[in-house]
Residue frames relative to the residue before (quaternion, step in Angstrom):
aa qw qx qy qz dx dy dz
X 1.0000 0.0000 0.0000 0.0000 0.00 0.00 0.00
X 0.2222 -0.8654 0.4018 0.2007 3.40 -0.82 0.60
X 0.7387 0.2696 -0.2512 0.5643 3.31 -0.46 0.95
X 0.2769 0.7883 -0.5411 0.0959 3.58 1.28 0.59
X 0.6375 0.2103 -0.5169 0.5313 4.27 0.51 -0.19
X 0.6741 0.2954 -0.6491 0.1923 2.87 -0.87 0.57
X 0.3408 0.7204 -0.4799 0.3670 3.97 1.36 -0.13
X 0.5887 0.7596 -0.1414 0.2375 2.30 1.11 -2.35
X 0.7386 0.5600 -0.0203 0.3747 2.81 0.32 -2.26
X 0.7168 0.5241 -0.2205 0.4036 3.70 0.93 -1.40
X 0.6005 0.7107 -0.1494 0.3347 3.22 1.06 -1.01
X 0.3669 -0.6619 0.6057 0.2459 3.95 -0.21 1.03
X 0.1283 -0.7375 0.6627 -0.0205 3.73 -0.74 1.39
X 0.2039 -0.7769 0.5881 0.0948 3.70 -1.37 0.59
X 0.1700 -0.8720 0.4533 0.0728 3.94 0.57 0.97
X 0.1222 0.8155 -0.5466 0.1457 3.97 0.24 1.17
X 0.5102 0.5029 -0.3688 0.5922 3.77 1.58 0.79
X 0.6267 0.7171 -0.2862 0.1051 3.46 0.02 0.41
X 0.0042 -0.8262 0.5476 0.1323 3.69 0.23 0.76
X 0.5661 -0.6340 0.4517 0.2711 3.26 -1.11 1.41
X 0.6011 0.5943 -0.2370 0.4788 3.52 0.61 -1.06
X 0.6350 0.5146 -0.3103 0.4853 3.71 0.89 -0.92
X 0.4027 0.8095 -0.1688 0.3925 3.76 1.44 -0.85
X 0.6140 0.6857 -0.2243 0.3202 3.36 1.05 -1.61
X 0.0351 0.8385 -0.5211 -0.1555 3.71 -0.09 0.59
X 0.5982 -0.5235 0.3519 0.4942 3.33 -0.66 0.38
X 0.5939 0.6648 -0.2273 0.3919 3.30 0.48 -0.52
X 0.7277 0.2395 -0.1431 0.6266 3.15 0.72 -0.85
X 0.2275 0.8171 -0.3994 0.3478 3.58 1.21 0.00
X 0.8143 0.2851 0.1159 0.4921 2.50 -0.40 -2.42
X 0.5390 0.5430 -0.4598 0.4508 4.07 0.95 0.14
X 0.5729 0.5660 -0.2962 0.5136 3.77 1.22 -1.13
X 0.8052 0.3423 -0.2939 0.3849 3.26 0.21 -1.70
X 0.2857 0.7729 -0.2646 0.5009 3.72 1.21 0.32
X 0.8644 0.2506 -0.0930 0.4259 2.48 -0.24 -1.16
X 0.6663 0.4229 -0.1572 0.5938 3.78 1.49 -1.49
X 0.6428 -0.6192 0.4255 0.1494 3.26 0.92 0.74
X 0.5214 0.7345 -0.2010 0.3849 3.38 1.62 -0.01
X 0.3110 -0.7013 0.5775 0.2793 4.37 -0.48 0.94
X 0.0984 0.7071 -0.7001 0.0154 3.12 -1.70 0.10
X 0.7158 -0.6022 0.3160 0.1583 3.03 -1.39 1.68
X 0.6349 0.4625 -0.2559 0.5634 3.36 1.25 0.37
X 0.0849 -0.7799 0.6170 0.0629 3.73 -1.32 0.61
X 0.7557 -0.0131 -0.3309 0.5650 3.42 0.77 1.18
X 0.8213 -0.2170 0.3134 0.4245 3.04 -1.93 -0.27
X 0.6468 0.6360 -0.1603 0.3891 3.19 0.74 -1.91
X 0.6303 0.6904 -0.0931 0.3426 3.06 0.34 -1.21
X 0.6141 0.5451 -0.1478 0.5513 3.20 1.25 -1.47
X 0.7545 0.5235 -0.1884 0.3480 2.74 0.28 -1.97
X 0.6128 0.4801 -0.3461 0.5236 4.00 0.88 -1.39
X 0.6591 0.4314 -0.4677 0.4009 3.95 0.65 -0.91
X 0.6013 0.6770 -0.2531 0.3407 3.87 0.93 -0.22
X 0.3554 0.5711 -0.4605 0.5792 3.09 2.02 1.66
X 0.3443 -0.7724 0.5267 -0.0859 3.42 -1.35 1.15
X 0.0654 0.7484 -0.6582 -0.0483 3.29 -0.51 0.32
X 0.8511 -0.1436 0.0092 0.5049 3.82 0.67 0.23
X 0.6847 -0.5875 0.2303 0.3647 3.59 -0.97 0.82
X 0.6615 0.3681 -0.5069 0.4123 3.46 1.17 -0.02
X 0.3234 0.6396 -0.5708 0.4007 4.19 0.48 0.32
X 0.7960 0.4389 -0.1406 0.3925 2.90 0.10 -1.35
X 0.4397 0.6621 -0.3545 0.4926 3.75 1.25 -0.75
X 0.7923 0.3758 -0.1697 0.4497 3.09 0.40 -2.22
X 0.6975 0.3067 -0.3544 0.5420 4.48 0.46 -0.05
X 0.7287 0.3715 -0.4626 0.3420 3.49 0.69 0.43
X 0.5471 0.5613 -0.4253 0.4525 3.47 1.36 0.54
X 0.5792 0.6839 -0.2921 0.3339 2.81 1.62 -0.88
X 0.6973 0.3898 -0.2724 0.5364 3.42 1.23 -1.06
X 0.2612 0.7095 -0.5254 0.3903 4.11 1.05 0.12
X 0.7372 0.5334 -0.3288 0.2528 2.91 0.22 -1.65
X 0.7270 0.3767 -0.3750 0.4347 3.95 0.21 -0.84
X 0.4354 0.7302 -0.3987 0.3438 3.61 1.18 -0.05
X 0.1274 -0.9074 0.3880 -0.0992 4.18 0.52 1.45
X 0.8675 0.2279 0.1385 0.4199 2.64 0.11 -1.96
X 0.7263 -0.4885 0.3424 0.3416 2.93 -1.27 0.19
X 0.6582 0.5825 -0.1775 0.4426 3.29 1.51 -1.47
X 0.4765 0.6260 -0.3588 0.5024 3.61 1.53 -0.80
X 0.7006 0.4648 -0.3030 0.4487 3.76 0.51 -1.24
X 0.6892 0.4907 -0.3085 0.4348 3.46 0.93 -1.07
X 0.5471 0.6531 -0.2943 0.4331 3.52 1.34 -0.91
X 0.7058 0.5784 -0.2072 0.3526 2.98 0.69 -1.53
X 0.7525 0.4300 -0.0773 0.4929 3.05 0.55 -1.53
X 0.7062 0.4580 -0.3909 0.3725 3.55 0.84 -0.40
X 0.5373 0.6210 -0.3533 0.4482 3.40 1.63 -0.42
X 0.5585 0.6545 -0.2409 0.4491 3.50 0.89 -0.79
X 0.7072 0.3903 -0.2455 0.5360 3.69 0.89 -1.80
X 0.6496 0.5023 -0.3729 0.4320 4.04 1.03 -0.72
X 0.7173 0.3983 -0.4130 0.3954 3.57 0.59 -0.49
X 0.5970 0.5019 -0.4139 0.4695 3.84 0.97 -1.28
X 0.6920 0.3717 -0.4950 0.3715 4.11 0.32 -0.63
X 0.5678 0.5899 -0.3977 0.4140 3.49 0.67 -0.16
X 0.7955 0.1547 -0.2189 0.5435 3.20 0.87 -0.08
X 0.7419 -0.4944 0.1652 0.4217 3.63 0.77 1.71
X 0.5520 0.6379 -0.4666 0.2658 3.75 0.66 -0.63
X 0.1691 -0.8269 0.5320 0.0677 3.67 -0.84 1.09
X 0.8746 0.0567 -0.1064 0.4696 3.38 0.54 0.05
X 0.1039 -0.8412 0.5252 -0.0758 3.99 -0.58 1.00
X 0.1649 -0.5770 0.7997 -0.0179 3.44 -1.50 1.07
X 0.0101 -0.6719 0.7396 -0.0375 3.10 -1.01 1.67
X 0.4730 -0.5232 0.6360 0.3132 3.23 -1.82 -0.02
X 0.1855 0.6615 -0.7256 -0.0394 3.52 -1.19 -0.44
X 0.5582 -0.6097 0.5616 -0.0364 2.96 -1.23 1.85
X 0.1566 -0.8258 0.5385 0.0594 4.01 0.37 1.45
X 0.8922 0.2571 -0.2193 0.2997 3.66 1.01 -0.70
X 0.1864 0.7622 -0.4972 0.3702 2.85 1.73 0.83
X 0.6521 0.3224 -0.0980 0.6791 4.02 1.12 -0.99
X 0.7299 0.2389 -0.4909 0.4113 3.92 -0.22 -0.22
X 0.6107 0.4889 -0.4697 0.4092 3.75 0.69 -0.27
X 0.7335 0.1765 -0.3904 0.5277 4.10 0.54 0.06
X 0.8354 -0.3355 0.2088 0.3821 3.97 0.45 1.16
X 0.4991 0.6442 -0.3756 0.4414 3.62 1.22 -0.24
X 0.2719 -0.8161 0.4762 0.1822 3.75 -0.12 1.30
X 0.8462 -0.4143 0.2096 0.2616 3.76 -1.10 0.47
X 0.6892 0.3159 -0.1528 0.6338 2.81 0.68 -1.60
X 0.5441 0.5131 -0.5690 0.3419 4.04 0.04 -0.52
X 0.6288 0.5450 -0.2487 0.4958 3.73 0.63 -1.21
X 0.7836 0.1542 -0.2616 0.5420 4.11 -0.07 -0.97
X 0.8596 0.2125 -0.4195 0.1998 3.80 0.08 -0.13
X 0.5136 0.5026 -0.6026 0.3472 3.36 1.08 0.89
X 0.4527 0.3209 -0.6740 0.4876 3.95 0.73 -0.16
X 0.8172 0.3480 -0.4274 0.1686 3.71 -0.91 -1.41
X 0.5543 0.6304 -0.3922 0.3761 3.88 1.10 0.30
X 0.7010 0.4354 -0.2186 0.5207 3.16 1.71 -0.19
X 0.5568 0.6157 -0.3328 0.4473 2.98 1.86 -0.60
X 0.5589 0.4645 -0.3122 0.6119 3.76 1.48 -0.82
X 0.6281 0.5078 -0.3466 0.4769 4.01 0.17 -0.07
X 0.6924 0.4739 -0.3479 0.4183 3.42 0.89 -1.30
X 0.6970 0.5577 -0.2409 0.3809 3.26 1.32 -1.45
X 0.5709 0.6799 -0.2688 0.3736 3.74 1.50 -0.69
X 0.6719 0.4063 -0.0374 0.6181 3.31 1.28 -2.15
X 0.8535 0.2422 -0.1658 0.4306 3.88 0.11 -0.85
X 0.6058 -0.5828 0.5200 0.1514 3.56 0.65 -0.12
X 0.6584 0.5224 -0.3774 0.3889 3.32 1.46 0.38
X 0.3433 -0.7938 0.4380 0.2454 3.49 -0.59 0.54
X 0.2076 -0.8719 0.4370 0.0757 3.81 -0.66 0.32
X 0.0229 -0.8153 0.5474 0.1875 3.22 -1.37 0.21
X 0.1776 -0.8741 0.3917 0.2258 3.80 0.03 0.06
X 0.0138 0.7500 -0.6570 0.0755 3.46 -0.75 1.11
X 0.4769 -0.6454 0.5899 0.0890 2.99 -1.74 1.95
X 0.0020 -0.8009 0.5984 0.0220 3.46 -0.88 0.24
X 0.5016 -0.5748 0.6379 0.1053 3.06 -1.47 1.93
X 0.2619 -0.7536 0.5995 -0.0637 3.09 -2.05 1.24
X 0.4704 -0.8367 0.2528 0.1217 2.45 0.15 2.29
X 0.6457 0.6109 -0.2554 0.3804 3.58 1.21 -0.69
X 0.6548 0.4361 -0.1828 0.5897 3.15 1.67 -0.61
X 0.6760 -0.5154 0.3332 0.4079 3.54 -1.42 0.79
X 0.5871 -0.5533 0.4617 0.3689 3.38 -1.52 -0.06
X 0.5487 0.5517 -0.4416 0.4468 3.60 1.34 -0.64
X 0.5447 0.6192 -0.4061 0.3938 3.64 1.35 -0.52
X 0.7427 0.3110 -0.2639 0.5311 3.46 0.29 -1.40
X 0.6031 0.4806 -0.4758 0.4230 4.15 0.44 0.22
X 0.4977 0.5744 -0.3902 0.5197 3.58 1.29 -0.05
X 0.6070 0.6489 -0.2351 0.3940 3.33 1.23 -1.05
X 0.6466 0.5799 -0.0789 0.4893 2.86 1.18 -1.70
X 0.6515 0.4565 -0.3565 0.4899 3.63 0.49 -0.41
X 0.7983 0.4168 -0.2269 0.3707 3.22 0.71 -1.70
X 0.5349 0.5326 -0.4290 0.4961 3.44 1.21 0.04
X 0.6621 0.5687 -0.4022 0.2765 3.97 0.28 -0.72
X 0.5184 0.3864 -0.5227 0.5557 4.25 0.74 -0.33
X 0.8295 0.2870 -0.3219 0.3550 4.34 0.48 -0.22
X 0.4015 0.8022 -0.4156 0.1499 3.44 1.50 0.19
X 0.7438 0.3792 -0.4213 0.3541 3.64 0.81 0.84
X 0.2483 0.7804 -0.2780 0.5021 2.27 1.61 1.57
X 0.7860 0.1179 0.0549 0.6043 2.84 1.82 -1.19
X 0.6519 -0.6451 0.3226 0.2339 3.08 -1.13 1.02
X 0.7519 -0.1581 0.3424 0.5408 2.97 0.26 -1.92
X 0.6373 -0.6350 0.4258 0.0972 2.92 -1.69 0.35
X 0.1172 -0.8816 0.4571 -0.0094 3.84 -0.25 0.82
X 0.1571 -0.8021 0.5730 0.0600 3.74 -0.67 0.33
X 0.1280 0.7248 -0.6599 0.1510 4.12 -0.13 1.22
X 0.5192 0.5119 -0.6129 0.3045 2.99 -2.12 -1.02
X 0.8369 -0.4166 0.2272 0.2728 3.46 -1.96 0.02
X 0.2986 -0.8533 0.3800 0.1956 2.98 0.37 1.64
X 0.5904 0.6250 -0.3568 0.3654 4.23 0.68 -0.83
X 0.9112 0.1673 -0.0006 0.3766 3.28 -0.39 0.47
X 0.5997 0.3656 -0.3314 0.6300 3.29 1.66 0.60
X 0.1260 -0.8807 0.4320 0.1479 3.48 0.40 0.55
X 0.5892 -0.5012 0.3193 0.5474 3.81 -1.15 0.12
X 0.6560 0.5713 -0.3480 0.3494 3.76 0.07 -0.89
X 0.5313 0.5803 -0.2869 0.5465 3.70 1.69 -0.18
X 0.7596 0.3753 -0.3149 0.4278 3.46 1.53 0.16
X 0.1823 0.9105 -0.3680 -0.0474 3.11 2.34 -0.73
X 0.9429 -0.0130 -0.0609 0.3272 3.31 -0.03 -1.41
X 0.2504 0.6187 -0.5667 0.4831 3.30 1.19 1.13
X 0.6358 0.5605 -0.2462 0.4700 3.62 0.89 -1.03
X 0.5906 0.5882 -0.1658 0.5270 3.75 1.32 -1.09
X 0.7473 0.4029 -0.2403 0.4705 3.20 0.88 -1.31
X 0.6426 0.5726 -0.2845 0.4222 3.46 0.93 -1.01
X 0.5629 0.5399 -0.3057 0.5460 3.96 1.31 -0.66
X 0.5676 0.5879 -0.3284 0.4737 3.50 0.78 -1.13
X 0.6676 0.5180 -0.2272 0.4840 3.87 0.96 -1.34
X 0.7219 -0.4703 0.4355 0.2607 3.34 0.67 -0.77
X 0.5137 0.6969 -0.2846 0.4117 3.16 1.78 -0.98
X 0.3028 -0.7221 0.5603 0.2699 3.16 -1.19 0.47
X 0.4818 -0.7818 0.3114 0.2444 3.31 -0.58 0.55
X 0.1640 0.8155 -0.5550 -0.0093 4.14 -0.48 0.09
X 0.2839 0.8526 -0.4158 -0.1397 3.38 -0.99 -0.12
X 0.3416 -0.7613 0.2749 0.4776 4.05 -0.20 0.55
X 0.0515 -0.7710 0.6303 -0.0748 3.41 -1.11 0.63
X 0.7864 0.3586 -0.1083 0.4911 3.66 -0.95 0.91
X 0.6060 0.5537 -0.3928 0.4146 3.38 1.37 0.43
X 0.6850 0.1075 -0.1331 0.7082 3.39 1.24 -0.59
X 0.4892 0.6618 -0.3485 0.4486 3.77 1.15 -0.76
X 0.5885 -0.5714 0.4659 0.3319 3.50 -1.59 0.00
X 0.5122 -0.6188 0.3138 0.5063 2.93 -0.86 -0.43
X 0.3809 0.7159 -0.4132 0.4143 3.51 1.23 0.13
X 0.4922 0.6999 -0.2900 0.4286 3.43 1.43 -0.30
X 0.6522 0.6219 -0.1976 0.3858 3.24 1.33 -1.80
X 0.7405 0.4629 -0.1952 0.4464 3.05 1.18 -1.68
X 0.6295 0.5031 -0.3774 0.4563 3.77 0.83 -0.55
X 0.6590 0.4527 -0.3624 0.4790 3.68 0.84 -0.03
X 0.5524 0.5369 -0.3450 0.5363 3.50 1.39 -0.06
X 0.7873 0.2128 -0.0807 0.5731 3.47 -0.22 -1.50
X 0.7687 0.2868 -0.3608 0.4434 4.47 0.23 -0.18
X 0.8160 0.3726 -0.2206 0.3831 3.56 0.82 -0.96
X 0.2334 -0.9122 0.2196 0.2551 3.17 1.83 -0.90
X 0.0807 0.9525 -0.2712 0.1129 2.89 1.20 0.82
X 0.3991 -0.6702 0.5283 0.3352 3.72 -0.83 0.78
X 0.8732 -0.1314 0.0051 0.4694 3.58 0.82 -0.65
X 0.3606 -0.7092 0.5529 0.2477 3.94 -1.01 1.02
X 0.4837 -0.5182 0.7032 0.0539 3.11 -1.66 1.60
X 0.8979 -0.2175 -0.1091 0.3669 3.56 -0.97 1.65
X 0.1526 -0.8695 0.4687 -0.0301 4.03 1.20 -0.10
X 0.3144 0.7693 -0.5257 0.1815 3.96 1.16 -0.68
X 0.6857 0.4688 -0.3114 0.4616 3.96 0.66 -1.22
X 0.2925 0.7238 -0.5842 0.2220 3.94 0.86 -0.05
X 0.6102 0.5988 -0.3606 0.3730 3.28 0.84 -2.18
X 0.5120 0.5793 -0.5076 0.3802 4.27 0.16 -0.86
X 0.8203 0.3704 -0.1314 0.4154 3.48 0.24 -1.73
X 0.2963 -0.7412 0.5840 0.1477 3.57 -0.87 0.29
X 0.6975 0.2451 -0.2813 0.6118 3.29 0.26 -0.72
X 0.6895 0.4756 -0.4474 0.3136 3.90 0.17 0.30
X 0.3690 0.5940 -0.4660 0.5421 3.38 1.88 -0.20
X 0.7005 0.4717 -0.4016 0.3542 3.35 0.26 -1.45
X 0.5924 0.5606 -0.3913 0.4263 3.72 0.47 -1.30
X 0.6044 0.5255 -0.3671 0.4729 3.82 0.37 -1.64
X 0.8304 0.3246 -0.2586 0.3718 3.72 -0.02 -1.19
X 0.6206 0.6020 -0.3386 0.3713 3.40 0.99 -0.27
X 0.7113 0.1408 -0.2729 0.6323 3.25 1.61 -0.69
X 0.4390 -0.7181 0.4548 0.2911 3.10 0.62 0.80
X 0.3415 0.8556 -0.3880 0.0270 3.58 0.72 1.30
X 0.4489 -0.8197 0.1219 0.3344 3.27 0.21 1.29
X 0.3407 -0.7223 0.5714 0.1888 3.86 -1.24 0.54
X 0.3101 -0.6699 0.6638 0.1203 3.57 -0.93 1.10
X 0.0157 -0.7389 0.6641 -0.1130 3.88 0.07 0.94
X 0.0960 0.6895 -0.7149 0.0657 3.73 -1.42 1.04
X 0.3868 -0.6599 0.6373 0.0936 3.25 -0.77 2.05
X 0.8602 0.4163 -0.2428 0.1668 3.04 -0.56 -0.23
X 0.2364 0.5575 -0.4190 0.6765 3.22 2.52 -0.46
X 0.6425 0.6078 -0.4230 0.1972 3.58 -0.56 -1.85
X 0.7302 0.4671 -0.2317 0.4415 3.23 0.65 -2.34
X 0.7522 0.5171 -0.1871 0.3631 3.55 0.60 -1.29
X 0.7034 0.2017 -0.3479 0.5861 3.94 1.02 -0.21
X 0.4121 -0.7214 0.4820 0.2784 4.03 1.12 0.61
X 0.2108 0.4818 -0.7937 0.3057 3.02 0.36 1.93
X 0.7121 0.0392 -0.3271 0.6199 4.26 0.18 0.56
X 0.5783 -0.4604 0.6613 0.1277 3.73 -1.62 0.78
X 0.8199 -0.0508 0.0604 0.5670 4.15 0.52 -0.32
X 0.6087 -0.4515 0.5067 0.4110 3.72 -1.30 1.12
X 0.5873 0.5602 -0.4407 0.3834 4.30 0.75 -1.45
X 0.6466 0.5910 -0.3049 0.3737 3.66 0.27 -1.27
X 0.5760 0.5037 -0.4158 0.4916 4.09 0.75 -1.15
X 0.3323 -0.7794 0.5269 0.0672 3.10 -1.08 1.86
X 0.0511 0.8422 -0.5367 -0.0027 3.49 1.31 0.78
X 0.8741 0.3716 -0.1255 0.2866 3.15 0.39 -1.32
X 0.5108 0.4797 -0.5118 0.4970 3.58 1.42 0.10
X 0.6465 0.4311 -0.5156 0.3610 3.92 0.57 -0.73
X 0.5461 0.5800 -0.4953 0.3467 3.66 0.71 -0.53
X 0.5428 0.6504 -0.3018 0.4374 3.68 0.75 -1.46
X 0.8376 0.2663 -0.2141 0.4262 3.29 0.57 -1.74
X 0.7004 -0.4064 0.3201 0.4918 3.88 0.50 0.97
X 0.6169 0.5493 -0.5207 0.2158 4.29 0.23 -0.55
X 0.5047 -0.6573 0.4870 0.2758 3.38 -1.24 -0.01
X 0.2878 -0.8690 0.3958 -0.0731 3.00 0.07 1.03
X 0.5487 0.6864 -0.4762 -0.0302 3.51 -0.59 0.05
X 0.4100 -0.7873 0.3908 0.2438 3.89 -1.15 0.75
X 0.2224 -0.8645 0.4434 -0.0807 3.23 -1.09 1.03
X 0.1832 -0.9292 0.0686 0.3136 3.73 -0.06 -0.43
X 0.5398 -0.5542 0.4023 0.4895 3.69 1.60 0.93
X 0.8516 -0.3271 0.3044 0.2739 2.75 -1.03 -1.10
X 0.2840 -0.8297 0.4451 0.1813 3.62 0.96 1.44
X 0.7313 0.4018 -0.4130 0.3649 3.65 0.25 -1.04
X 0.7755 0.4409 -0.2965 0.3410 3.50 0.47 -0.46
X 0.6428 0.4470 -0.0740 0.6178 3.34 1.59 -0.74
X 0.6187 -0.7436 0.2408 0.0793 3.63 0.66 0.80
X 0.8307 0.2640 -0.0181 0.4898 2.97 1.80 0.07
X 0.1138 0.9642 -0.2085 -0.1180 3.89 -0.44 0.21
X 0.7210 -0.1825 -0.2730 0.6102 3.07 0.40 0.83
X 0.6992 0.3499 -0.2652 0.5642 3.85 0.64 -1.00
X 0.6040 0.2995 -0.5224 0.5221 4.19 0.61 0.83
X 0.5843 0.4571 -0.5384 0.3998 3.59 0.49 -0.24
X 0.8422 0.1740 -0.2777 0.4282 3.74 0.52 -0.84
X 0.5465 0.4087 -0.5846 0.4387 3.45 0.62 0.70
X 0.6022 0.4021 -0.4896 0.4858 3.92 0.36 0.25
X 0.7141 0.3537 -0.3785 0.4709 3.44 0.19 -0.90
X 0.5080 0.5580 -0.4448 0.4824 4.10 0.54 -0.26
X 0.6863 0.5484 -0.2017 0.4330 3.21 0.47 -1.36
X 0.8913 0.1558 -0.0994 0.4140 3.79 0.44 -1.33
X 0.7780 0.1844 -0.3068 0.5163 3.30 1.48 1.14
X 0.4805 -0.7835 0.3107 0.2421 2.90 1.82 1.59
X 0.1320 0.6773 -0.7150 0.1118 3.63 0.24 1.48
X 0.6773 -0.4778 0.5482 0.1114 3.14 -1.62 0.86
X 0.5958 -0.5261 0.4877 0.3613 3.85 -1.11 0.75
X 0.7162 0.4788 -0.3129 0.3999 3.60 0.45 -1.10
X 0.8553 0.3452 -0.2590 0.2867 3.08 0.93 -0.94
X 0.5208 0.5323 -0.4693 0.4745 3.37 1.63 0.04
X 0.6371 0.4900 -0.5095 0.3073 3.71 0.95 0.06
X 0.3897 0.6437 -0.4282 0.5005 3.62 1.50 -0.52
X 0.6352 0.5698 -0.2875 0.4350 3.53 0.33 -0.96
X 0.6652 0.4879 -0.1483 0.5455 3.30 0.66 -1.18
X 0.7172 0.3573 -0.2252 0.5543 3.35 0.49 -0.62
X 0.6162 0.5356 -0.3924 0.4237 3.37 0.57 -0.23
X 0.5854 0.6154 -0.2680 0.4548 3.45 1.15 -1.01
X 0.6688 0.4396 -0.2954 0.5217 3.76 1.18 -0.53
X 0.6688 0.5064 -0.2834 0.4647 3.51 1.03 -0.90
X 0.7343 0.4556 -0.2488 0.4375 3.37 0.86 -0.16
X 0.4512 0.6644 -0.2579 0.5370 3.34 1.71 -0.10
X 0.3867 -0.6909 0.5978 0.1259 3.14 -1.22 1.28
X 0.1235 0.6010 -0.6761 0.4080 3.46 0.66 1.68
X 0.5257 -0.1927 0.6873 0.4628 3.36 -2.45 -0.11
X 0.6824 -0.4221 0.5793 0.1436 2.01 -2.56 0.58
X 0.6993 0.4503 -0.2625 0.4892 3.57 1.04 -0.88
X 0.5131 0.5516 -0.2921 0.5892 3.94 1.35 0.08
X 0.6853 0.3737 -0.2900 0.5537 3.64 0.87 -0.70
X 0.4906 0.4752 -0.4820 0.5488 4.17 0.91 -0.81
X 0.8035 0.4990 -0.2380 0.2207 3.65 0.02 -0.92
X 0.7558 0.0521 -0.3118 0.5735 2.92 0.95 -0.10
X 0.3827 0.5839 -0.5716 0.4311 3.71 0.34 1.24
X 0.8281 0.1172 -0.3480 0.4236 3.32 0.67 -0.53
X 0.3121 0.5638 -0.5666 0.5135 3.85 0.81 1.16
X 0.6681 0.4901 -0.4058 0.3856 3.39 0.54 -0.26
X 0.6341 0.5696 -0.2798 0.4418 3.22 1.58 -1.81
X 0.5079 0.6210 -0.4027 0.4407 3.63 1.09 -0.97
X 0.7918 0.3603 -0.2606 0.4188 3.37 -0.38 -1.58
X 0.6624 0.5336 -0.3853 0.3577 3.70 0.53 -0.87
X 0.6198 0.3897 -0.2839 0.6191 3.95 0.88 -0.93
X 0.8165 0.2749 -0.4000 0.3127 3.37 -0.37 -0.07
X 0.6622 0.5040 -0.3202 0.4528 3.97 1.50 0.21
């Protein structure tokens, strides 16, 4: 296609893959730890950036806590997060459901509210100045006990209209969904909506315990569906949607080449799809490089990166009248470029 970033680029985008923390440039890094008075295993920019090779999602786990750490104040969260909302409007994206990872920072003394109301003070700014809209989802850490993420749970409830929904990350192998059951239960009971990732390194047996134990409204990367047959079918029947990030994928070698990202058979096979990007600073890319590489290295079609696009709204915990709206601005811009 010719001229695909700028297509790219033109397009209203809907980001429902995101861990704030993941966000962290190196750059702004080493300004925080600065400022907080704070070392890190690194002596330059560079440096960072070269340590920003993977070989599997727990590497990466272990240098993205690492940079957490200089993460204090309230203003850090606001910092953080405001850097993020400036780069994603720059590249057209109008509305976002981040995660942000509460015990990454209450487990080394960082109190609650310091963590959700400097992101959600920028999130209300971003949405004022830029025109982006938001949701916010906390996310339990799968690596850590449930009595952990129910600690969470409490300390979130004097701010729970604050937050959206619920989320479930961290080292996905060996902590299965049903290890979150009734933190998940409790957190529905609250009001929370519900998400969680499953099926990215995990099995697909993963997919299904977030359905039928954790209930979920919607699954956070899903790639391992393809294994299961009769769980595609299920996925397409409720047409429940899959937050899928090429470019995380390529970069913790859950696929060996951008070619390999089975984007387009799940599309074929009826799922909802849409693509997103974890954790851009570390993974190389955000929204308009995930879908101009992945466009690029498995030659999606105009129509179908606008489906895509549209999908990203349909899968969003917008109204229904918010989701008509920006689907058919897309349908517009697409037929006439």
């Amino acid at each position: 296609m010719k001229n695909l970033a700028q297509f790219v680029q033109a397009l209203p985008k809907a980001e429902l893959h995101l861990h704030i923390e993941g966000s962290f440039e190196p750059e702004l890094m080493f300004e925080i730890a600065k400022r907080n008075n704070i070392s890190i295993p690194f002596n330059s920019v560079e440096e960072v950036k070269a340590a920003y090779k993977f070989n599997n999602l727990q590497e990466f786990l272990d240098i993205y806590y690492a940079g957490a750490n200089v993460l204090i104040t309230e203003q850090d969260f606001f910092d953080l997060t405001w850097a993020y909302l400036i780069k994603v409007h720059s590249q057209n994206v109008k509305h976002v459901e981040l995660f942000f990872d509460p015990q990454t920072h209450t487990e080394r003394g960082v109190e609650f509210h310091t963590v959700l109301l400097g992101i959600y003070k920028a999130l209300e700014q971003g949405e004022k100045e830029l025109g982006i809209s938001f949701r916010l989802i906390m996310s339990y850490l799968r690596h850590l006990s449930e009595e952990s993420a129910f600690e969470t749970f409490n300390q979130s409830l004097p701010f729970k209209d604050l937050i959206d929904g619920v989320g479930l990350d961290s080292s996905e192998v060996g902590n299965p969904p049903e290890k979150f059951e009734k933190v998940f239960q409790a957190s529905a009971e609250e009001g929370y909506k519900l998400c969680a990732h499953a099926g990215e390194e995990g099995p697909a047996e993963y997919i299904w315990g977030a359905l039928d134990i954790l209930r979920v409204d919607r699954i956070d990367h899903g790639n391992r569906c393809l294994d299961d047959e009769k769980l595609v079918e299920r996925l397409v029947k409720e047409q429940m949607p899959l937050t899928l990030c090429p470019l995380s994928n390529l970069e913790l070698k859950v696929i060996q080449d951008l070619k390999d990202f089975p984007l387009k058979r799940m599309m074929e096979l009826g799922l909802l799809v849409t693509l997103h990007s974890d954790d851009p600073a570390y993974f190389g890319g955000y929204m308009n490089e995930n879908f101009i590489e992945t466009a690029k290295a498995i030659d999606l079609s105009k129509e179908e990166i606008g489906t895509l696009m549209k999908n990203g709204f349909e899968a969003s915990w917008l109204t229904t009248e918010e989701k008509e709206k920006w689907k058919v601005e897309i349908d517009a811009f697409a037929k006439e470029y």
